[in-house]
C-alpha positions as CSV (number, residue, x, y, z in Angstrom):
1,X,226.4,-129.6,33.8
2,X,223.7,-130.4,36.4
3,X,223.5,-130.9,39.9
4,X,221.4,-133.4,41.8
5,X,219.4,-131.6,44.4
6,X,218.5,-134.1,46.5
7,X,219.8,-137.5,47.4
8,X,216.9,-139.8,49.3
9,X,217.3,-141.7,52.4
10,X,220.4,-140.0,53.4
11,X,221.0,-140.6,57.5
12,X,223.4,-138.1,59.3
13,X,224.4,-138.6,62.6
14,X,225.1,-134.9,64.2
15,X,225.6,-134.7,68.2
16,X,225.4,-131.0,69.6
17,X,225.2,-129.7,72.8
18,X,222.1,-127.4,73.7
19,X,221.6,-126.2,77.7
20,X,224.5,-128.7,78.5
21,X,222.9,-131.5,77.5
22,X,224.0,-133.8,74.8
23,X,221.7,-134.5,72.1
24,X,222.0,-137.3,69.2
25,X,220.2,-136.0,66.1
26,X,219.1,-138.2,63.3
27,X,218.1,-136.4,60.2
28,X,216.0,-137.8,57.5
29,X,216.0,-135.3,54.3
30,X,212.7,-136.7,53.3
31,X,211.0,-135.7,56.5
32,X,212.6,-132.4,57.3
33,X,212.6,-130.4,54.3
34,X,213.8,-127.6,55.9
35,X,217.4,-128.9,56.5
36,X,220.7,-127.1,55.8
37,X,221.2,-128.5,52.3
38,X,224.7,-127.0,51.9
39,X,225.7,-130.0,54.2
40,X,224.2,-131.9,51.4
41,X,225.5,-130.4,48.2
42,X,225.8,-132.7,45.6
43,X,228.7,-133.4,43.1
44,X,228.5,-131.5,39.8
45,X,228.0,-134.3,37.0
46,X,226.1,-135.2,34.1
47,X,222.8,-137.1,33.9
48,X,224.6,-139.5,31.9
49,X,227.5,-140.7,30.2
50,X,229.0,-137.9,28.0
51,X,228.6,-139.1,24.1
52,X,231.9,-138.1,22.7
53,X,233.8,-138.6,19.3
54,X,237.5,-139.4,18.9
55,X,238.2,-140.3,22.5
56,X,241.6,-141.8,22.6
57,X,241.4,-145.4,23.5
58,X,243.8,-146.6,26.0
59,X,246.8,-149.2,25.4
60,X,247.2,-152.6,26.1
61,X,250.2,-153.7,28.3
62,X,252.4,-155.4,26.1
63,X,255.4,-156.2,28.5
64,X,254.6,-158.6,31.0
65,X,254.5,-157.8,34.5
66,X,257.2,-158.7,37.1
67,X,257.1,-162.1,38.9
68,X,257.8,-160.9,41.9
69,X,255.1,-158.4,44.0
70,X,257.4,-155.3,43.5
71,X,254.7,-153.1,45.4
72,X,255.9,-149.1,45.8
73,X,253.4,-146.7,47.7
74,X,253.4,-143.1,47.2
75,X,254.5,-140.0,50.3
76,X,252.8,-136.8,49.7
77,X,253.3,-135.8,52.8
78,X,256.5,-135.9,55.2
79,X,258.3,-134.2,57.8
80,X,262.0,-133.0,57.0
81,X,265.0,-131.8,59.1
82,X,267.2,-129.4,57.3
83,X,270.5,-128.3,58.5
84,X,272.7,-126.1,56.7
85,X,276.6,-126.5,56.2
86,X,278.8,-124.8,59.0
87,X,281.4,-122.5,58.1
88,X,285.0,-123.1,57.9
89,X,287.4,-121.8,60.6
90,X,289.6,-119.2,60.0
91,X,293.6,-119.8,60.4
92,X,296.2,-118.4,62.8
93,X,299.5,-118.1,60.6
94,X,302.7,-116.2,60.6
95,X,304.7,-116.1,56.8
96,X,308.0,-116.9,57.4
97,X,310.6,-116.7,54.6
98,X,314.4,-117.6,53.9
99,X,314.8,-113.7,54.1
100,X,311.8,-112.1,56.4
101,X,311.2,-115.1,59.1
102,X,308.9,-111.9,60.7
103,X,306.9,-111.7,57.1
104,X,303.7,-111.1,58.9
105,X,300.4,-113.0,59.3
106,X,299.2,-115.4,56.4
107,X,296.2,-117.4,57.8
108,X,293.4,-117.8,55.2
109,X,289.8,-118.0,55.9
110,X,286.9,-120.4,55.8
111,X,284.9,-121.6,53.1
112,X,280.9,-121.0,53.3
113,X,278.8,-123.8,54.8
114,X,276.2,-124.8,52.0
115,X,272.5,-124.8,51.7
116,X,270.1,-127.1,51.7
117,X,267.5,-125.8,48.9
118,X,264.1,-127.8,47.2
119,X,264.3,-127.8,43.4
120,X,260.9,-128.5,41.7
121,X,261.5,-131.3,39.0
122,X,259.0,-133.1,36.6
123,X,261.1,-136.1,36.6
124,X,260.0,-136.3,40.3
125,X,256.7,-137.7,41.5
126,X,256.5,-138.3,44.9
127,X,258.7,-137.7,48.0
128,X,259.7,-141.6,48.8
129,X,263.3,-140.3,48.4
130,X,264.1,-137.4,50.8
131,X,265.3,-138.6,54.1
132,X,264.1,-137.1,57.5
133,X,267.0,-135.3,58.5
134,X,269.0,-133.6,55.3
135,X,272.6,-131.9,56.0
136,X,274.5,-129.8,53.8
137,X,278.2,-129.9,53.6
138,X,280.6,-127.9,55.4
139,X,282.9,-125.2,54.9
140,X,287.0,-125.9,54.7
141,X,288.9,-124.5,56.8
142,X,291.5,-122.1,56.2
143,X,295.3,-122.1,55.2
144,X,298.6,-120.5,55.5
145,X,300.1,-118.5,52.7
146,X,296.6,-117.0,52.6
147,X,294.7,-119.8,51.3
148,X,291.1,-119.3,51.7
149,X,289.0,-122.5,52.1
150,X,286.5,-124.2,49.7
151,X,282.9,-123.0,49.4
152,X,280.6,-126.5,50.5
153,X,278.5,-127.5,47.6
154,X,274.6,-126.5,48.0
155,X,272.6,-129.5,48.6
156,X,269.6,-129.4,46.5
157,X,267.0,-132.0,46.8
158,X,263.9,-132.3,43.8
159,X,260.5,-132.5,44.5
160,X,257.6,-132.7,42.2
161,X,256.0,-129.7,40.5
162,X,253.0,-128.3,42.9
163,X,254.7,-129.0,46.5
164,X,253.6,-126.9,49.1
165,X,256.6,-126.5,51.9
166,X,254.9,-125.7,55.8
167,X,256.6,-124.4,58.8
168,X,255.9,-126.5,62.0
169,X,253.0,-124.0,62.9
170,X,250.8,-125.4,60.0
171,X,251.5,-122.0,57.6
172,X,252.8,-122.0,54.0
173,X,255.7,-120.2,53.2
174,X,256.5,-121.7,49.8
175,X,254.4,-122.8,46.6
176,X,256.6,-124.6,44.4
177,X,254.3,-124.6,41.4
178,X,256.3,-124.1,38.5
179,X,259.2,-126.0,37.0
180,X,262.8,-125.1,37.9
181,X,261.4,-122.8,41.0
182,X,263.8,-123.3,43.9
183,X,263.3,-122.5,48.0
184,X,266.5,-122.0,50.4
185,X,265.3,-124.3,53.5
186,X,268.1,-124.1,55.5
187,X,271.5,-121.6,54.5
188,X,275.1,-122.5,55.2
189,X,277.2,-120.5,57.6
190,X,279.7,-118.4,56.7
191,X,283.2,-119.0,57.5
192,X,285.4,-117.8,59.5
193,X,288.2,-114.7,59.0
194,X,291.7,-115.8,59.4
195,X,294.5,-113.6,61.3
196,X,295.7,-111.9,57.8
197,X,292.1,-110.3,58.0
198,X,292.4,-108.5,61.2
199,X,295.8,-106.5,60.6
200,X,296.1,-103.4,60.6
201,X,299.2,-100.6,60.8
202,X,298.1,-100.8,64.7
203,X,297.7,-104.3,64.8
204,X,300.5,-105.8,62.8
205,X,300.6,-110.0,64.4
206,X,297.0,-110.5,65.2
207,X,297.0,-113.7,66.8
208,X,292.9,-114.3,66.5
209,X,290.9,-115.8,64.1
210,X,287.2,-116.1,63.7
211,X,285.2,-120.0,64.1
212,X,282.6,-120.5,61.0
213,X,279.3,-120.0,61.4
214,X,276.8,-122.4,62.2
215,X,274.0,-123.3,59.8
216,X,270.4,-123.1,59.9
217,X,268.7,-125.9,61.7
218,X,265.1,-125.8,60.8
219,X,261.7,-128.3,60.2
220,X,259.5,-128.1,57.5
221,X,256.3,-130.3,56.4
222,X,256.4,-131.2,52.7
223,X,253.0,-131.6,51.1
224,X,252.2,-132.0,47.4
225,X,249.1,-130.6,46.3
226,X,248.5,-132.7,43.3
227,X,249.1,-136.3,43.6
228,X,247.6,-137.8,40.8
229,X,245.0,-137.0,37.9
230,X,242.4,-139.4,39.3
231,X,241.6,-140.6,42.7
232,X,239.7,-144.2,43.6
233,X,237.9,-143.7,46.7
234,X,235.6,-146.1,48.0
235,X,234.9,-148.7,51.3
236,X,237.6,-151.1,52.4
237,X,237.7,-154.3,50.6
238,X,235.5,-152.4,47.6
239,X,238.2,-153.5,44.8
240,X,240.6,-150.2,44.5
241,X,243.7,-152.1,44.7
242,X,242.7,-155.0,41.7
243,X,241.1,-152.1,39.8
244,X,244.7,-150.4,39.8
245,X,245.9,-153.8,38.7
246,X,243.7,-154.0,35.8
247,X,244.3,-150.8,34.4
248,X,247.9,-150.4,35.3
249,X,251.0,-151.9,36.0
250,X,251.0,-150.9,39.7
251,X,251.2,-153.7,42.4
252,X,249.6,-152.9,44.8
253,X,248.7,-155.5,47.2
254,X,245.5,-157.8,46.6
255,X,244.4,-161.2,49.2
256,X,241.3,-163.3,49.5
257,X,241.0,-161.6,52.8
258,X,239.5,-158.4,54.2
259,X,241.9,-156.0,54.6
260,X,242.4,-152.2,53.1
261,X,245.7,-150.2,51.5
262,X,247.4,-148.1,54.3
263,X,249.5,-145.9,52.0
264,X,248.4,-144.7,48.5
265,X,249.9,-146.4,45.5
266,X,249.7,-144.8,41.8
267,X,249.7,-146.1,38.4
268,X,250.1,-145.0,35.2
269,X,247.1,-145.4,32.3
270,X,248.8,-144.8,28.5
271,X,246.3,-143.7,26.2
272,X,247.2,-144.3,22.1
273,X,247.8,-140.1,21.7
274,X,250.9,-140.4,24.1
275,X,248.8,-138.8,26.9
276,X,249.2,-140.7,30.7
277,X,247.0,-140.4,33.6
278,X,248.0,-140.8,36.8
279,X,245.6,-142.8,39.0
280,X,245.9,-143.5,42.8
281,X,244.5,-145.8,44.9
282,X,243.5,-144.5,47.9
283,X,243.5,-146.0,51.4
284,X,239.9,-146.6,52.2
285,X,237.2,-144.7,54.1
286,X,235.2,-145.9,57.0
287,X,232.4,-144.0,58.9
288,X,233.1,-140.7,60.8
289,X,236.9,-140.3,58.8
290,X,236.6,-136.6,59.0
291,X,236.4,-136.9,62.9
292,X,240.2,-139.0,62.1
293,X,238.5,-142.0,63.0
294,X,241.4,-144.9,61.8
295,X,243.5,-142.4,60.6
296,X,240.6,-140.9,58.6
297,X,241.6,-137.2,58.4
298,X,245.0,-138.5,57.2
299,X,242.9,-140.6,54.6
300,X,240.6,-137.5,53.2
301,X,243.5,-135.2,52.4
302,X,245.0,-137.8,50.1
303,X,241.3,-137.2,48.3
304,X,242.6,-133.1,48.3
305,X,245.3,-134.1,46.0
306,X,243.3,-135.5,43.3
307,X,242.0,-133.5,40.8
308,X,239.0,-136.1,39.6
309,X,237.5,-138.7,41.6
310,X,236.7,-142.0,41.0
311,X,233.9,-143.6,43.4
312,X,234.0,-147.7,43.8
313,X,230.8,-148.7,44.8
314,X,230.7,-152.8,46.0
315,X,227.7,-154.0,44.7
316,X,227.6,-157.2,46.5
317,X,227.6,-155.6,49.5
318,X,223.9,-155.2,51.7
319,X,222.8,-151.8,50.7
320,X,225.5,-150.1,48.3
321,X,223.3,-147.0,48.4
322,X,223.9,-146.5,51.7
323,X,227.9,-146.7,51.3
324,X,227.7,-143.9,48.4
325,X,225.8,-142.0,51.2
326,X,228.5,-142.8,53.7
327,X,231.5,-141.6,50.8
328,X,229.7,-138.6,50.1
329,X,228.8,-137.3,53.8
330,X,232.4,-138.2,54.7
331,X,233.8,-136.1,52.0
332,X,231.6,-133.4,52.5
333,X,231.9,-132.9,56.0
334,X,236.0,-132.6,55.9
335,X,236.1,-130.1,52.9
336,X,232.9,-129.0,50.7
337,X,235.4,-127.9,48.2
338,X,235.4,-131.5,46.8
339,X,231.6,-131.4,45.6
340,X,232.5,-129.4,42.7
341,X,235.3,-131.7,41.7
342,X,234.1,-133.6,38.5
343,X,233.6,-137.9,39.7
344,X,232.6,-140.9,38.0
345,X,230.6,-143.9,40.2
346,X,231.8,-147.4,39.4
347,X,229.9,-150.4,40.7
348,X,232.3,-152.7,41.4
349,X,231.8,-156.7,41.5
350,X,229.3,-157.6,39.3
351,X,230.4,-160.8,38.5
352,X,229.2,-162.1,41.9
353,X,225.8,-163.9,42.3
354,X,223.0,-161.1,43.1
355,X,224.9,-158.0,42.4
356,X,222.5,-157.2,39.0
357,X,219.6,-157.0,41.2
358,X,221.5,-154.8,43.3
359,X,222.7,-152.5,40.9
360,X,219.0,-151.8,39.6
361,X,218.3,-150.5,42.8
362,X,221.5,-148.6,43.1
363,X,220.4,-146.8,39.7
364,X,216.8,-145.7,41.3
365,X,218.6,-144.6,44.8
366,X,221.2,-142.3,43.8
367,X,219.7,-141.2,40.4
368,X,223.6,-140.9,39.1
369,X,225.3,-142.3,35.9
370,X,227.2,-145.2,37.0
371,X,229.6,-147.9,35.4
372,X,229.3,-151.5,35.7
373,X,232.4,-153.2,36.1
374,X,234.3,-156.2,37.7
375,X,237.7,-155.5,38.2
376,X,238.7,-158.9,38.9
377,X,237.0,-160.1,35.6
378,X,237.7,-157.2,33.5
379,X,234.4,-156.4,32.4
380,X,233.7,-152.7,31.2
381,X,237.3,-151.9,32.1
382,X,237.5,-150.2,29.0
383,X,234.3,-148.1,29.1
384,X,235.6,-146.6,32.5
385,X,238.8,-146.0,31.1
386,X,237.1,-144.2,28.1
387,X,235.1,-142.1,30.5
388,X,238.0,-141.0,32.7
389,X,239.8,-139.9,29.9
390,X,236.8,-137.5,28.7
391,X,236.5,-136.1,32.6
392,X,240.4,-135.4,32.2
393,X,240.5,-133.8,28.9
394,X,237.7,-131.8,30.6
395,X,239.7,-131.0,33.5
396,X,242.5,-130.2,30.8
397,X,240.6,-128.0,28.9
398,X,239.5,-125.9,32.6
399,X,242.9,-125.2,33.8
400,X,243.7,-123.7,30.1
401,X,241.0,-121.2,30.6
402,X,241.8,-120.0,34.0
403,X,245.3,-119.7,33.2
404,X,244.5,-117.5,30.0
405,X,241.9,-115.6,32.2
């Protein structure tokens, strides 16, 4: 593994304020060597393309795709309202017989409310199907003749393995990381004693009962920490979506006009060893995101949940240098954490007149191994897919070792 130590021509625009006054600083690396370079740490990569043996080789789609644009994004991130089940009320009865019509006080009481709990679940991957506001069932009442009412059923909602559960105040209080692991959002109250509870050799005809409980009524943020194995991150209009297309059988949406992906969509790449990687395609990134320009903070934590990440570089745009610049200070400024991340550069487009020329000089500027491709055409498709699969066995192989440690 090697790091690059310096990238050329990078232009940051800092503004700080010294003696009140607001400056605008423009910092070029090659002029002021003495700059912070934490700001600019690099990605860990390669020099070049890793030469490996007896990489699986992805499958070809057999089964055609639907007619119809069935597109499905992915929620890794929503806000729930959990109420528990109330309890049952408690029953005012007197026994009377054929014999005793005085037989003394029968009334049953309540069943428990139930609780609203989060069950981790593989067969889960997003959270598309939890609604907002999430109740539990009730408690039955209570009976004469001392019948006691039915316990509610606990409603218990599955999210994927890895989701992090927040209180309104930002904190975590739960890491659902493992399979089967469970969290009690919101409990049930209890129900309600009945008259028969509250006699005594005082009090032989009570004639009170008890109401049931009310449940909790709380708010939680859901948030899963892993979305997907790989993450696309580039520029509006860069290609993502028809990338994800090509190597998928996610429909995401594509046009001949600009436009970018609001909500992340994930597909599936099969590999001929039965392995799958998950692949996202991220909503794109414009200039100063991690000050939440268009939504742009809301944009970079998709990029958190992604364990490997996948650069599309437009090469038949002006200057795709300068847009790898623009990914790479964005990313850096909203968490540094992501340098060390392990990420592939694609070039994107090269089937367009003039993008060759550009790609040389793309090469000499960032000094990085990157992958031709064209998306639309499917050209190298399967060389990228060959290299993602190395970087995830990589990541694979990682995990294993800090789980042993």
């Amino acid at each position: 593994m090697h790091c690059i130590h310096q990238i050329r021509n990078v232009i940051v625009h800092n503004t700080f304020r010294k003696q009140n006054i607001l400056y605008a600083v423009t910092i070029n690396i090659e002029k002021y060597k003495n700059i912070n370079k934490s700001i600019f740490k690099s990605f860990c990569t390669s020099k070049k393309l890793v030469e490996r043996k007896n990489v699986p080789k992805p499958l070809r789609r057999i089964k055609p795709r639907a007619k119809e644009d069935t597109a499905r994004s992915i929620i890794d991130l929503k806000q729930v309202r959990v109420i528990g089940g109330n309890g049952g009320d408690g029953e005012i009865s007197f026994l009377q017989l054929w014999s005793n019509e005085n037989a003394g006080p029968d009334g049953g009481d309540g069943g428990h409310g139930g609780h609203v709990i989060f069950e981790t679940s593989s067969n889960v991957n997003d959270l598309s199907h939890i609604s907002s506001v999430i109740m539990a069932e009730n408690g039955e009442k209570g009976y004469n003749k001392s019948c006691f009412g039915k316990n509610a059923e606990h409603t218990i909602i599955h999210v994927p393995v890895g989701t992090m559960i927040r209180n309104m105040k930002g904190s975590i209080i739960a890491d659902l990381n493992q399979e089967g692991m469970m969290f009690i959002a919101a409990r049930g109250g209890a129900g309600g004693h009945g008259n028969s509870f509250f006699k005594s050799d005082v009090q032989q005809s009570p004639r009170i009962s008890e109401y049931g409980a009310v449940g909790e009524d709380l708010q939680y943020v859901l948030e899963i920490s892993s979305m997907a194995h790989v993450g696309l991150i580039g520029l509006p209009n860069v290609g993502k979506s028809t990338l994800l297309r090509a190597i998928s059988r996610a429909r995401p949406k594509v046009a001949p006009y600009p436009f970018t992906t609001l909500k992340p969509y994930l597909g599936m790449v099969l590999y001929d060893d039965h392995e799958q990687v998950a692949v996202a395609d991220l909503p794109g990134l414009i200039p100063d995101s991690h000050k939440n320009k268009g939504l742009g903070i809301q944009f970079l934590k998709h990029a958190e949940r992604c364990k490997i990440l996948l650069f599309i570089i437009d090469v038949s745009s002006d200057k795709p240098w300068q847009d790898f610049e623009i990914l790479k200070y964005e990313i850096t400024e909203f968490n540094v954490q992501l340098n060390k991340r392990l990420h592939l550069i694609a070039a994107n487009k090269i089937d367009l007149p003039g993008a060759m020329e550009k790609l040389e000089i793309l090469k000499q500027k960032i000094n990085l191994p990157i992958i031709p491709i064209s998306a639309k055409m499917g050209t190298n498709i399967s060389t990228l897919l060959r290299e993602i699969r190395i970087l995830y066995d990589k990541e694979e192989e990682e995990n294993e070792q800090e789980d042993s440690n």
